[in-house]
Biopython code that builds the backbone (N, CA, C, O; Angstrom):
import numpy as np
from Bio.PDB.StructureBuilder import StructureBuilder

atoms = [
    (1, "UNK", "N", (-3.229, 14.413, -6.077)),
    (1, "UNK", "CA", (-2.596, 14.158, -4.791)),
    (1, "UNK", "C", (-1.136, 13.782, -5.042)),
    (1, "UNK", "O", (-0.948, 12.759, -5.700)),
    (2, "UNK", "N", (-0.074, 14.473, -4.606)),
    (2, "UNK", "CA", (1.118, 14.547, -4.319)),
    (2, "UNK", "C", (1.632, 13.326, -3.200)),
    (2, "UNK", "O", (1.621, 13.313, -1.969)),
    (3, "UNK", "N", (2.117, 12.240, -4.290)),
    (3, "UNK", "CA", (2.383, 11.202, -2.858)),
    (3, "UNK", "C", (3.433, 10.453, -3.351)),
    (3, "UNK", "O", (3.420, 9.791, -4.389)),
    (4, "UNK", "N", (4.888, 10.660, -2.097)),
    (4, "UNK", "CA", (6.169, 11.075, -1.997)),
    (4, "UNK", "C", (6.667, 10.282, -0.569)),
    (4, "UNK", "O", (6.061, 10.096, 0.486)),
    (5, "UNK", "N", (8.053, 9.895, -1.009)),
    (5, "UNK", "CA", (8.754, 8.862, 0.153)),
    (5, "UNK", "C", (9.326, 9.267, 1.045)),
    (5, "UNK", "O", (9.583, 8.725, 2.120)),
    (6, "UNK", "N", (9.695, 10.767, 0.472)),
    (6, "UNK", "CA", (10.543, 11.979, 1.007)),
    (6, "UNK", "C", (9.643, 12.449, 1.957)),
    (6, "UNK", "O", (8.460, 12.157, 2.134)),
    (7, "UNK", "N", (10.579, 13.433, 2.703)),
    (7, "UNK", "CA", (9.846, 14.154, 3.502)),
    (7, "UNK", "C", (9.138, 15.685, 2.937)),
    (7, "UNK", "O", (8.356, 16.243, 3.707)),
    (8, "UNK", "N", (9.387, 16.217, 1.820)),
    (8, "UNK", "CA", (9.128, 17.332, 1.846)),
    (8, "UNK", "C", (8.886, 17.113, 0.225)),
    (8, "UNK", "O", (9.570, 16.323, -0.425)),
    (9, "UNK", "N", (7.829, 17.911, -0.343)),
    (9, "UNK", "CA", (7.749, 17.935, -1.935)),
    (9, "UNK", "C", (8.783, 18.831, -2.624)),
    (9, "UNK", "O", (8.843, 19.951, -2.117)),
    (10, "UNK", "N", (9.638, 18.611, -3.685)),
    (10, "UNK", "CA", (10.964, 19.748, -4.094)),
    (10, "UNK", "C", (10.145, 20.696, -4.982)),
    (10, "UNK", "O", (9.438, 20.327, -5.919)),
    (11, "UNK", "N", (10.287, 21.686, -4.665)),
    (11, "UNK", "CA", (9.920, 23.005, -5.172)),
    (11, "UNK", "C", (8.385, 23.449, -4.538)),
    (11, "UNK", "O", (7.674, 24.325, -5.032)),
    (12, "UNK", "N", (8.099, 22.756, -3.511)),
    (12, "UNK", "CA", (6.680, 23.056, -2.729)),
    (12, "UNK", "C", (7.014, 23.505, -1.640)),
    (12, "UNK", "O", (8.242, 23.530, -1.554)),
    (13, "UNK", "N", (6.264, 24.057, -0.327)),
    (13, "UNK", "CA", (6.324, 24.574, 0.940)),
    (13, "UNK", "C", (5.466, 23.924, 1.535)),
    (13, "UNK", "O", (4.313, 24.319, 1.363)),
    (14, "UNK", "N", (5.638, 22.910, 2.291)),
    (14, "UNK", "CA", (4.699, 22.347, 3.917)),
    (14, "UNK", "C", (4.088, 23.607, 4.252)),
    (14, "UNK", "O", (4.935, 24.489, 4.106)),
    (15, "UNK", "N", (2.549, 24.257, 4.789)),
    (15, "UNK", "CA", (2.413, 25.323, 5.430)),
    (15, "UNK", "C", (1.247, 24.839, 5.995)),
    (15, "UNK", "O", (0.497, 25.485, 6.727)),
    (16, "UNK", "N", (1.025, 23.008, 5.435)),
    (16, "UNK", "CA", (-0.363, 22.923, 6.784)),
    (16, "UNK", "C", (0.013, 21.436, 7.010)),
    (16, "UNK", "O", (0.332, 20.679, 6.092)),
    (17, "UNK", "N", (-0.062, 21.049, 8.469)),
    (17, "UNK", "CA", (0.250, 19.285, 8.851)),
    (17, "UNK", "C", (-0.583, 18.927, 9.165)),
    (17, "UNK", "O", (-1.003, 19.475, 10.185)),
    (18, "UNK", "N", (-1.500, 17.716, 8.547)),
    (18, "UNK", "CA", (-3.044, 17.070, 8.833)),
    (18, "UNK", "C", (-3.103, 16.040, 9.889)),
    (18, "UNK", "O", (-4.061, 15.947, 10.656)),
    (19, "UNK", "N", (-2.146, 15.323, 9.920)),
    (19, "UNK", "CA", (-1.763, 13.805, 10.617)),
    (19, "UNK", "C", (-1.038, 12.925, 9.538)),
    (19, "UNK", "O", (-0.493, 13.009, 8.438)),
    (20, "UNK", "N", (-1.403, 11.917, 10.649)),
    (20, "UNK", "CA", (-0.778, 10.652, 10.282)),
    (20, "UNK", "C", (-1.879, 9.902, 9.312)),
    (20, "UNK", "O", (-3.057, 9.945, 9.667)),
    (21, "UNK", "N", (-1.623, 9.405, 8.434)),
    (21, "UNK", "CA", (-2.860, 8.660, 8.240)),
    (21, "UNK", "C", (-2.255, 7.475, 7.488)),
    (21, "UNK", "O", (-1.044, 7.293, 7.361)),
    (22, "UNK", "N", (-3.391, 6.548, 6.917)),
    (22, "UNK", "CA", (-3.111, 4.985, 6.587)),
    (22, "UNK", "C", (-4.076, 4.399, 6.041)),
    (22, "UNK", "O", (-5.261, 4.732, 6.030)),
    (23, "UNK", "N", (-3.421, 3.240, 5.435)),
    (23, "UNK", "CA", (-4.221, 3.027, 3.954)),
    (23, "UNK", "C", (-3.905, 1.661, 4.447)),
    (23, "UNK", "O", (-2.754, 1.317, 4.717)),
    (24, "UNK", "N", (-5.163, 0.721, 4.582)),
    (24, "UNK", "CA", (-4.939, -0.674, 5.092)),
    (24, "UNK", "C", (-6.227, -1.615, 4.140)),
    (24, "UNK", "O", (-7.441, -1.510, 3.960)),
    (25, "UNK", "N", (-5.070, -2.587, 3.679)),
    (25, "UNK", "CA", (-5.815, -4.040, 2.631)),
    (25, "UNK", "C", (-5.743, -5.286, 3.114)),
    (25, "UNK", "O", (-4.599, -5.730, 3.207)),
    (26, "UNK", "N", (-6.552, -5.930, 3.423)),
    (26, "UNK", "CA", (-6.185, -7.132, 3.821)),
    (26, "UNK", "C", (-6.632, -8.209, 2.399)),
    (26, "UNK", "O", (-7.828, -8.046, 2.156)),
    (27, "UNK", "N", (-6.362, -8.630, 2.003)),
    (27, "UNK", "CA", (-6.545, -9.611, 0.614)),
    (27, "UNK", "C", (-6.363, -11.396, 0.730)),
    (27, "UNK", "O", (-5.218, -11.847, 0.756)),
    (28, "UNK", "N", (-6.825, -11.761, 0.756)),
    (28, "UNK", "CA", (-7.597, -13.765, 0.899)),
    (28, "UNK", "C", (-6.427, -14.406, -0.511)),
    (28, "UNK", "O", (-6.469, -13.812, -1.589)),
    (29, "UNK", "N", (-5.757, -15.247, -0.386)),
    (29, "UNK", "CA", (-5.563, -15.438, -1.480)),
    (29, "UNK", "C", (-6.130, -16.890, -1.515)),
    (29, "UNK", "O", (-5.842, -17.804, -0.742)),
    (30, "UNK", "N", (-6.729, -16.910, -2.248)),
    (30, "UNK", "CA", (-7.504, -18.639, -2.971)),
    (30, "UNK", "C", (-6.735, -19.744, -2.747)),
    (30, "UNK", "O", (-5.554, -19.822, -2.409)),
    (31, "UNK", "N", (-7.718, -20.766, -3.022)),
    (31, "UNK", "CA", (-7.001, -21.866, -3.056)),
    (31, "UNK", "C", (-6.244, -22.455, -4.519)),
    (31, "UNK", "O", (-5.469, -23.406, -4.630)),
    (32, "UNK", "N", (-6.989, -21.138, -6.025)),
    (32, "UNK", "CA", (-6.643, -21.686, -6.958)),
    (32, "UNK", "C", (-5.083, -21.049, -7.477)),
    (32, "UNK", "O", (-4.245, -21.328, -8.335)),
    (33, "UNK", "N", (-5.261, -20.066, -6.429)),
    (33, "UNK", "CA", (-3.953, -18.975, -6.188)),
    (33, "UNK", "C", (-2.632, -19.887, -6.130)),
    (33, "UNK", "O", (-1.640, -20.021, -6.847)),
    (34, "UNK", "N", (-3.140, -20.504, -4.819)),
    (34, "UNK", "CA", (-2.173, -20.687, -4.071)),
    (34, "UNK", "C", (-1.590, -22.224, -5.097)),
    (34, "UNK", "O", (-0.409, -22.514, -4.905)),
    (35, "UNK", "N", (-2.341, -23.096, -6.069)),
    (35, "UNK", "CA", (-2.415, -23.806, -6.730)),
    (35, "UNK", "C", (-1.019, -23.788, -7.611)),
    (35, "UNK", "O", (-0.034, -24.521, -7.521)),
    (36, "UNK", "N", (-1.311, -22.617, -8.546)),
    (36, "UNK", "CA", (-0.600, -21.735, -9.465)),
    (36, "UNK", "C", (0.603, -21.556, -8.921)),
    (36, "UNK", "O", (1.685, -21.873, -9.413)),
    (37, "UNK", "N", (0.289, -20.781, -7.373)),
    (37, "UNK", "CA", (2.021, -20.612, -6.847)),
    (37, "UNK", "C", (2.689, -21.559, -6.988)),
    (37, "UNK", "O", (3.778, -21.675, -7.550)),
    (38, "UNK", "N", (1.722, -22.687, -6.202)),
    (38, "UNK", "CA", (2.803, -24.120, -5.768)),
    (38, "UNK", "C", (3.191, -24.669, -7.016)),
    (38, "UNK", "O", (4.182, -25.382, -6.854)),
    (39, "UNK", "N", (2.747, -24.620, -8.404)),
    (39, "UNK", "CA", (3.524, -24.822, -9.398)),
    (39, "UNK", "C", (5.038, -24.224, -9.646)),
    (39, "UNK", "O", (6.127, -24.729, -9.918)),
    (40, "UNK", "N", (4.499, -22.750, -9.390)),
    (40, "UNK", "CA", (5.682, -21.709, -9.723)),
    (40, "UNK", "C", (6.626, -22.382, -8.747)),
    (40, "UNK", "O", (7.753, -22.625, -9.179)),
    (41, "UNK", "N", (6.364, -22.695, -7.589)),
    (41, "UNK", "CA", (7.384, -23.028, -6.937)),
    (41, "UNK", "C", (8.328, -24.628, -7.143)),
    (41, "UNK", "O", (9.512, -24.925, -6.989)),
    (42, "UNK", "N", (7.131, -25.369, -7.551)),
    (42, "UNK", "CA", (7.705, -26.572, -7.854)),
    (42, "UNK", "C", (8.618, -26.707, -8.671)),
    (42, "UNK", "O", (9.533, -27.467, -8.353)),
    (43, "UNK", "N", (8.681, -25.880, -10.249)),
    (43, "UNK", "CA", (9.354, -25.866, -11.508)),
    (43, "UNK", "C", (10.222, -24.700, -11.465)),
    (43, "UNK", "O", (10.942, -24.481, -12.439)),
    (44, "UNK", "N", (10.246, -23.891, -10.416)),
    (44, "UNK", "CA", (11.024, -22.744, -10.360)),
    (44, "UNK", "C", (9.963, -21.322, -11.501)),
    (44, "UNK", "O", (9.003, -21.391, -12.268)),
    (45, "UNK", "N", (10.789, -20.295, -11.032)),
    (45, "UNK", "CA", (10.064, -19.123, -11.655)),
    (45, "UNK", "C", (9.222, -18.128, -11.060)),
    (45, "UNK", "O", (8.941, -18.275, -9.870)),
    (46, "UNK", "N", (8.825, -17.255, -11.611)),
    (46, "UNK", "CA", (7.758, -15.988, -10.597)),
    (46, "UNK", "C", (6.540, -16.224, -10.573)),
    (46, "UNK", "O", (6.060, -16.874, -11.502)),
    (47, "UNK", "N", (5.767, -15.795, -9.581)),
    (47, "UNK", "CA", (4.344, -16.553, -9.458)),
    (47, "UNK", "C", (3.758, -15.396, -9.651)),
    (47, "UNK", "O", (3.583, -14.602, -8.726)),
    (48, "UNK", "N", (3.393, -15.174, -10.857)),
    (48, "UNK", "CA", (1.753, -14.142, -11.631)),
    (48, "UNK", "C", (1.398, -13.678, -11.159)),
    (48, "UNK", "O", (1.360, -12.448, -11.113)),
    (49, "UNK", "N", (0.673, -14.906, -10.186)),
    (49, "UNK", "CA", (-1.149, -14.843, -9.380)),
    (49, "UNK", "C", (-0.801, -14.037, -8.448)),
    (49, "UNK", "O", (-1.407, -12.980, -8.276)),
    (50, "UNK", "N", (0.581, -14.532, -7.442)),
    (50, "UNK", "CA", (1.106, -13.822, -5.888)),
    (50, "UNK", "C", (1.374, -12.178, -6.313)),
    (50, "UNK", "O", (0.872, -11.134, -5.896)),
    (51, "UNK", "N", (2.338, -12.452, -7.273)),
    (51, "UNK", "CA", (2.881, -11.081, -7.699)),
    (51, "UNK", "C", (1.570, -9.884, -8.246)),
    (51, "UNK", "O", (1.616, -8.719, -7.851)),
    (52, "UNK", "N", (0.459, -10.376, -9.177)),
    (52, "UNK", "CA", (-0.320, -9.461, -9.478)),
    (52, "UNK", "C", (-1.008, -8.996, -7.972)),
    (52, "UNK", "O", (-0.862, -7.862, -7.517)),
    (53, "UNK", "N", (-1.850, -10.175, -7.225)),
    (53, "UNK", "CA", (-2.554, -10.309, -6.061)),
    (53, "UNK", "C", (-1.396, -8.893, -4.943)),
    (53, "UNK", "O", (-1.984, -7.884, -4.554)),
    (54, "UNK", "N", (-0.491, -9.002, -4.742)),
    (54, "UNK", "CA", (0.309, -8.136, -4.163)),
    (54, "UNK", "C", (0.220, -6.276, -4.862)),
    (54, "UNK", "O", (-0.040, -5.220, -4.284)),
    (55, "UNK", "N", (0.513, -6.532, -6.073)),
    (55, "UNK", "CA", (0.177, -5.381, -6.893)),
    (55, "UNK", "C", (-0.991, -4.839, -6.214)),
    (55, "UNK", "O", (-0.817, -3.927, -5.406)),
    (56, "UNK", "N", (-2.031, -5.238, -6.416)),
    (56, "UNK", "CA", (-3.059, -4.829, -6.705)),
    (56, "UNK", "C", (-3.961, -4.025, -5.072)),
    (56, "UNK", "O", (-4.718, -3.101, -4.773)),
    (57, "UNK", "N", (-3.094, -5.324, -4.361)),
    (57, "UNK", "CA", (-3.059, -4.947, -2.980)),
    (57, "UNK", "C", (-2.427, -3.366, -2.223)),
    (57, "UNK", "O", (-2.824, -2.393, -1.582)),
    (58, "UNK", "N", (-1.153, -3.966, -2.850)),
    (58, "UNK", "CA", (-0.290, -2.208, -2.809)),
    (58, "UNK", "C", (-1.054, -0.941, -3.260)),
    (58, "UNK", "O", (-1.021, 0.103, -2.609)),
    (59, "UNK", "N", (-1.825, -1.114, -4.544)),
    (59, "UNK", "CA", (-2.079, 0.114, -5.324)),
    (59, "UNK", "C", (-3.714, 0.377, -4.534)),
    (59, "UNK", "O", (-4.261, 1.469, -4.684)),
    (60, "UNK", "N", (-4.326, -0.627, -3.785)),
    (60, "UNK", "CA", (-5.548, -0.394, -2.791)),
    (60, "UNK", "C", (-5.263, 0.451, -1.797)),
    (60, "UNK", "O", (-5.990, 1.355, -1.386)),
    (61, "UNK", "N", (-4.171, 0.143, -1.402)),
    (61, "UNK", "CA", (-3.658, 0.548, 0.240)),
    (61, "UNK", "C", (-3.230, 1.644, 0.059)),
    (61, "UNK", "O", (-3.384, 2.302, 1.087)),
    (62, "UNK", "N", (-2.537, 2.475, -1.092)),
    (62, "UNK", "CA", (-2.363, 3.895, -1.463)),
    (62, "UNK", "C", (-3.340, 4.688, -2.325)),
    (62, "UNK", "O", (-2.851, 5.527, -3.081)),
    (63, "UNK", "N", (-4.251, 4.575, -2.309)),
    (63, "UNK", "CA", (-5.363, 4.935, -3.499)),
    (63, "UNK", "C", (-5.875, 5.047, -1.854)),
    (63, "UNK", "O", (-5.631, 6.154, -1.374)),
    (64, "UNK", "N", (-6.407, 4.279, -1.111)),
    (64, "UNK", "CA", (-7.128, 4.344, 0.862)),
    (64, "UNK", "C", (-6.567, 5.251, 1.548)),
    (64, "UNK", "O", (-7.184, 6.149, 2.120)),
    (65, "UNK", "N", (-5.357, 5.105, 1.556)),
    (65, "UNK", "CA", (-4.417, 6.427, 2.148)),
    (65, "UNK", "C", (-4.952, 8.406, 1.801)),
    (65, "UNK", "O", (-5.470, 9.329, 2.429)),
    (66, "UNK", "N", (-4.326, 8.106, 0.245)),
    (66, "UNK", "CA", (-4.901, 9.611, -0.511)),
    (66, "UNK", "C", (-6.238, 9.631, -0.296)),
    (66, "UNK", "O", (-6.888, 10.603, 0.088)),
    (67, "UNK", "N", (-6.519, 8.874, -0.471)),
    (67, "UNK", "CA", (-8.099, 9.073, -0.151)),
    (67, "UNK", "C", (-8.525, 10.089, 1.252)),
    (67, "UNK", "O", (-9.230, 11.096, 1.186)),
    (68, "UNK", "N", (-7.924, 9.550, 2.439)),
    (68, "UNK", "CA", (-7.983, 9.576, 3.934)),
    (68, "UNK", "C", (-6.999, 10.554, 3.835)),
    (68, "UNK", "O", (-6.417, 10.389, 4.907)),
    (69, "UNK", "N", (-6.444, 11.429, 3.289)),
    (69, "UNK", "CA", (-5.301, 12.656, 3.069)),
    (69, "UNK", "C", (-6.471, 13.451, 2.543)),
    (69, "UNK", "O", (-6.555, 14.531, 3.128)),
    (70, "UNK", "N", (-7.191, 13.305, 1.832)),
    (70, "UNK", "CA", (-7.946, 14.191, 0.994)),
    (70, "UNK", "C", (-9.180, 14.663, 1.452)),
    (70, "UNK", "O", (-9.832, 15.586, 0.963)),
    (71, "UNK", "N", (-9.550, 13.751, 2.733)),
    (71, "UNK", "CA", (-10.769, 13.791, 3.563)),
    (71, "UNK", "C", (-10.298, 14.997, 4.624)),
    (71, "UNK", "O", (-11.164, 15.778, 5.019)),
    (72, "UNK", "N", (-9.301, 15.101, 4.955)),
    (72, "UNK", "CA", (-8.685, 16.258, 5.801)),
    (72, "UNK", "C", (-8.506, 16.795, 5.375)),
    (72, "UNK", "O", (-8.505, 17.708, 6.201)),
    (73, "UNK", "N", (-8.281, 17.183, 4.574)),
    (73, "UNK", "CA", (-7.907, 18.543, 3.310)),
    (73, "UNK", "C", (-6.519, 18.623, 2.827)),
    (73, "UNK", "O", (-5.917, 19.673, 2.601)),
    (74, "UNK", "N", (-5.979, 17.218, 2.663)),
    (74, "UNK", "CA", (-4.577, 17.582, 2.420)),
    (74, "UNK", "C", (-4.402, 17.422, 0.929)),
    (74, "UNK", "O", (-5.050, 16.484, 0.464)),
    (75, "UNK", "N", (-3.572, 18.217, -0.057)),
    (75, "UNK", "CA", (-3.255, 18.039, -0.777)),
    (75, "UNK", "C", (-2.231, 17.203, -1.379)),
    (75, "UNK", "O", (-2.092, 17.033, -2.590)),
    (76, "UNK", "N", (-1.256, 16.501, -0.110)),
    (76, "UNK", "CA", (0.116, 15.758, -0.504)),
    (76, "UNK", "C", (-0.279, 14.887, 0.809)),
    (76, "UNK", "O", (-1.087, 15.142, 1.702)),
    (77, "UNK", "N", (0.615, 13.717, 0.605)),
    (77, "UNK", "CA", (1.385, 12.774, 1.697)),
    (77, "UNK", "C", (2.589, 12.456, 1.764)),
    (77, "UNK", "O", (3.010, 11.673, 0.913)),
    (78, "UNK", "N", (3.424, 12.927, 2.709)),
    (78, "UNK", "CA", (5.009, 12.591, 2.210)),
    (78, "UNK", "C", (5.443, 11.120, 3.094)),
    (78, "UNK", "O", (4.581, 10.266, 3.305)),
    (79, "UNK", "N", (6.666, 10.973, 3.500)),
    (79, "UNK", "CA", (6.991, 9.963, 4.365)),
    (79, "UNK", "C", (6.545, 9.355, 4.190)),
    (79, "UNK", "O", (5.877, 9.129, 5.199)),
    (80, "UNK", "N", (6.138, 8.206, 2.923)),
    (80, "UNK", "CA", (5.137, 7.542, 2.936)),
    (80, "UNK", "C", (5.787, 6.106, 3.083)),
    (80, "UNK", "O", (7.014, 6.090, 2.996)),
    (81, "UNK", "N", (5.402, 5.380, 3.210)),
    (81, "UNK", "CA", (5.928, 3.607, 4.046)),
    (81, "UNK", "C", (4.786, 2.669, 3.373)),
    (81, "UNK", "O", (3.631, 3.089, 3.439)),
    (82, "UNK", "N", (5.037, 1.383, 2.707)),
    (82, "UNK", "CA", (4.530, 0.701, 2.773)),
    (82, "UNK", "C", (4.958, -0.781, 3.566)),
    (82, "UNK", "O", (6.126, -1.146, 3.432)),
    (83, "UNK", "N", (4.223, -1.449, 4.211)),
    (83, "UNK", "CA", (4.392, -2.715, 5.179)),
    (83, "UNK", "C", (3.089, -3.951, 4.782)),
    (83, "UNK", "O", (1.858, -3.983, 4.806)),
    (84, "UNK", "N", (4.031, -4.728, 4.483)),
    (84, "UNK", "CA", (3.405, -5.953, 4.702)),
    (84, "UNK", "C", (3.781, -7.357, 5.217)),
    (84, "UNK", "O", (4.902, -7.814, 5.440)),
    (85, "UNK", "N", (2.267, -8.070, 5.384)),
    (85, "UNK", "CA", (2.317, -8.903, 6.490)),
    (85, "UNK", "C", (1.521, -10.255, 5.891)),
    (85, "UNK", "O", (0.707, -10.207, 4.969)),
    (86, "UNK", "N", (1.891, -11.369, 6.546)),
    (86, "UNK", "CA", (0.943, -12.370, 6.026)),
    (86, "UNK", "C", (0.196, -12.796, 7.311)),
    (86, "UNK", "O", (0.887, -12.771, 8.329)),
    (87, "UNK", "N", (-1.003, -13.156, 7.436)),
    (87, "UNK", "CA", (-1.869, -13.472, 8.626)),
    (87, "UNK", "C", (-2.998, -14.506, 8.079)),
    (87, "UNK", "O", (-3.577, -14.627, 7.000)),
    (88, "UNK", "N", (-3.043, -15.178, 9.285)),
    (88, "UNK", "CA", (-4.091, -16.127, 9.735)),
    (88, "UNK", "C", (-3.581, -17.357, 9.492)),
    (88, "UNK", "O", (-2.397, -17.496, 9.187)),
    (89, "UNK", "N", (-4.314, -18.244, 9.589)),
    (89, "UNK", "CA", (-3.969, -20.023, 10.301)),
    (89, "UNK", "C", (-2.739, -20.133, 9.243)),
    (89, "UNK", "O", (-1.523, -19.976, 9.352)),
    (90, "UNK", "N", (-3.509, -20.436, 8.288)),
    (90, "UNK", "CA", (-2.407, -20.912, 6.909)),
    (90, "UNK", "C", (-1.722, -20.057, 6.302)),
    (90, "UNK", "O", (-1.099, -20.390, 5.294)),
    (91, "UNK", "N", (-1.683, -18.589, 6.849)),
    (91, "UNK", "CA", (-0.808, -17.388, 6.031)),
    (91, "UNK", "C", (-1.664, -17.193, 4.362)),
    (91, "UNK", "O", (-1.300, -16.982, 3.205)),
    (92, "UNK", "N", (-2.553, -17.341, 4.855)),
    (92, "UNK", "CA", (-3.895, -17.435, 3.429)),
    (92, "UNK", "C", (-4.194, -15.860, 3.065)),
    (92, "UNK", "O", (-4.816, -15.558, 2.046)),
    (93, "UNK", "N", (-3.631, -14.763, 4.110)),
    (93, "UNK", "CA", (-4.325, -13.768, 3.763)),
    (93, "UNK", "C", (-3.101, -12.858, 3.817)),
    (93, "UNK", "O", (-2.387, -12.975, 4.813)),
    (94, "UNK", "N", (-2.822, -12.133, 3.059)),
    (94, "UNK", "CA", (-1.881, -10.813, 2.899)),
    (94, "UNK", "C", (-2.443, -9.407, 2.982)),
    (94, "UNK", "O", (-3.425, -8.888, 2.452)),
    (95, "UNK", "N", (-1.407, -8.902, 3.905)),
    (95, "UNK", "CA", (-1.946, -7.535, 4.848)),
    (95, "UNK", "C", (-1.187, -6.797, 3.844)),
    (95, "UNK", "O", (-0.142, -7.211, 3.342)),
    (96, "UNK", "N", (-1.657, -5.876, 3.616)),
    (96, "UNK", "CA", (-0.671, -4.319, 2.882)),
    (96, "UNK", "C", (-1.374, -2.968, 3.742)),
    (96, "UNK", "O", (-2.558, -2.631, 3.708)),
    (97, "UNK", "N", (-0.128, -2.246, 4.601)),
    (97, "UNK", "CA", (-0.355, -0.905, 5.306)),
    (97, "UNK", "C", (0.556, -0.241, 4.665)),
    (97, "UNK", "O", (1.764, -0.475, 4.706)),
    (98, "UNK", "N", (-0.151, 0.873, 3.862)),
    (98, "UNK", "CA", (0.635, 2.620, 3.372)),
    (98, "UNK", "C", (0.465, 3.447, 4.930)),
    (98, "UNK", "O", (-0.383, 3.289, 5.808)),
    (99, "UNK", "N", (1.342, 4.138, 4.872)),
    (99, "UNK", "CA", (1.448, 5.051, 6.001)),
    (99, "UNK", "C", (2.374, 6.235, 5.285)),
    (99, "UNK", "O", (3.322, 6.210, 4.500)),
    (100, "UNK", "N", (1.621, 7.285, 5.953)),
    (100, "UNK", "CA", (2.219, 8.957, 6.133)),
    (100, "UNK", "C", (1.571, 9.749, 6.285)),
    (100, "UNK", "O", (0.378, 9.622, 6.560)),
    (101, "UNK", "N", (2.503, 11.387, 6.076)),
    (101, "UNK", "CA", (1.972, 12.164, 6.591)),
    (101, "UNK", "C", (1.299, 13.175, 5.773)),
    (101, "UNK", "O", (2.077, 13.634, 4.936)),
    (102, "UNK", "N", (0.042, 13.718, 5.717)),
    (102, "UNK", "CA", (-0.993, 13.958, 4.985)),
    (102, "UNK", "C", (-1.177, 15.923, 5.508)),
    (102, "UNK", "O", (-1.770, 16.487, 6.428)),
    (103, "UNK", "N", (-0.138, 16.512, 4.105)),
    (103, "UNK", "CA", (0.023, 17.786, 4.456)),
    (103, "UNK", "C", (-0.865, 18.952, 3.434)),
    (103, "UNK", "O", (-1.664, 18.583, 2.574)),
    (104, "UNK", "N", (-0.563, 20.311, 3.708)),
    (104, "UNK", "CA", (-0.986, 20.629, 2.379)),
    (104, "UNK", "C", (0.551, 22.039, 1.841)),
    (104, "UNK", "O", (1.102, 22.969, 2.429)),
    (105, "UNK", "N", (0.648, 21.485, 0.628)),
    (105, "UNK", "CA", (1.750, 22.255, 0.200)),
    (105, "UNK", "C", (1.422, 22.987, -0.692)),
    (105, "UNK", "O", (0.436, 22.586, -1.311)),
    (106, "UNK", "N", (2.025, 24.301, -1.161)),
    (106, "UNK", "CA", (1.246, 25.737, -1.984)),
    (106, "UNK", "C", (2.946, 25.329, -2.806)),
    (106, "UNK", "O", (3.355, 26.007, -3.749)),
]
sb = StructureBuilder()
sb.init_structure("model")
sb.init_model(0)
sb.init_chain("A")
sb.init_seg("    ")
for serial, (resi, resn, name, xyz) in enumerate(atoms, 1):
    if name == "N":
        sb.init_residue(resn, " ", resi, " ")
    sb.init_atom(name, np.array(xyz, "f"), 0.0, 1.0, " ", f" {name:<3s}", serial, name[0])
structure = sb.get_structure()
């Protein structure tokens, strides 16, 4: 699966448009998470736990996407967008949405 920020693959031809489609993670982060951060944050520095936990999130939400490209028969997704969000009471949970458009190119 061909998956691209651009609109068009270079040296391919668009000759079929599937939709829109989207790749959605919602991920909990712990309390031992959030532990770890508040260190990182206390002493200064990058937080591991947040940064892997985000990774891992991202690479769900596009792996869901192609997936849902591939169920329509598309061979590529271009325009592709990722968005994220933090939600619920305490901002305890991190949203990751991939979005695009799920074509097939020869």
């Amino acid at each position: 699966m061909i998956t691209t920020t651009t609109p068009t693959v270079e040296g391919k031809r668009i000759v079929e448009y599937k939709g829109i489609i989207f790749g959605e993670v919602i991920s909990g982060v712990n309390v031992f998470k959030d532990f770890a951060a508040g260190l990182s944050n206390f002493f200064g520095g990058r937080s591991a736990t947040y940064e892997e936990e985000l990774m891992n999130a991202r690479e769900n939400a596009l792996r869901e996407m192609e997936q849902r490209a591939a169920a329509r028969g598309a061979n590529a997704v271009v325009g592709v967008d990722v968005d994220y969000e933090v939600l619920g009471a305490d901002n305890g949970m991190l949203m990751v949405i991939a979005s695009g458009t799920a074509v097939v190119v020869e």
